[in-house]
C-alpha positions in Angstrom: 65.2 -34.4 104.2 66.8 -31.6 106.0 70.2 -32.8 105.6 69.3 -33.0 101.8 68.2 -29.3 102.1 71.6 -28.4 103.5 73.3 -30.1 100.9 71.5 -28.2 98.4 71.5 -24.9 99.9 75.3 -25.3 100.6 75.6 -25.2 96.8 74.1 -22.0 96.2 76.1 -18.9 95.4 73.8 -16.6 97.8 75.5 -13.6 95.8 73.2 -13.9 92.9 70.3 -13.4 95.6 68.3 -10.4 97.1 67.8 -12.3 99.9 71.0 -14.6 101.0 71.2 -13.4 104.3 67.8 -14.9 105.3 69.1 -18.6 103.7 72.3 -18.0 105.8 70.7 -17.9 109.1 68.1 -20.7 108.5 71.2 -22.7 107.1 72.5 -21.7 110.8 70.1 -22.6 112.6 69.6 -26.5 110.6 73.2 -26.7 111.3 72.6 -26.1 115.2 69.3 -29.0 114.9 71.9 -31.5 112.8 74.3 -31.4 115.5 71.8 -31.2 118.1 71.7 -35.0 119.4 68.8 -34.3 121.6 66.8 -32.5 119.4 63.3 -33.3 118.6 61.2 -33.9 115.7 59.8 -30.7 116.5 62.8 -28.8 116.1 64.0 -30.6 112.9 60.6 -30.4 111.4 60.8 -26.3 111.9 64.5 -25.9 110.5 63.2 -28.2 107.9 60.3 -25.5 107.4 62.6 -22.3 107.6 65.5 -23.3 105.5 63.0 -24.3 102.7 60.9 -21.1 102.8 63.8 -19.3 102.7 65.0 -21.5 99.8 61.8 -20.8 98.1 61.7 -16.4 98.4 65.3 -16.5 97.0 64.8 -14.2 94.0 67.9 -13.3 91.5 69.3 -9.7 92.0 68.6 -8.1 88.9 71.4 -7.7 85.8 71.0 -5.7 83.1 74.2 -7.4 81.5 71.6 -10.2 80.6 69.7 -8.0 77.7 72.8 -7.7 76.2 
C-alpha cells in the first residue's frame, strides 16, 4: 500500500496546495523506508501513516478566478 501511496502522491501538483511542503517530506521519508531493505513493518506502517495524513489535510489554495 505504501508504494501505491507514492505512486499517487507523485502525481499530485503540490502547487495547488496550502500544504505541499508537509506531503513532500512524508513523500521523503516513504522514499527513505522503500529503499530501506532492512526496514521493519514498523517503520513502513508509520510512513504509510504520515504520507496518508498528509495526503488527507491537503486543502486547495484558494482562486478567485474560479467565480468567474
Amino acid at each position: 500500500m505504501l508504494n501505491e501511496l507514492i505512486r499517487y502522491t507523485e502525481g499530485l501538483n503540490l502547487d495547488l496546495y496550502v500544504d505541499g511542503v508537509a506531503v513532500t517530506a512524508a513523500l521523503k521519508q516513504a522514499y527513505v523506508v522503500v529503499v530501506d531493505s532492512d526496514a521493519l513493518l514498523e517503520d513502513v506502517t508509520q510512513a504509510q501513516d504520515a504520507l496518508l495524513e498528509a495526503l488527507m489535510n491537503l486543502r486547495f489554495k484558494p482562486d478567485k478566478a474560479i467565480l468567474k
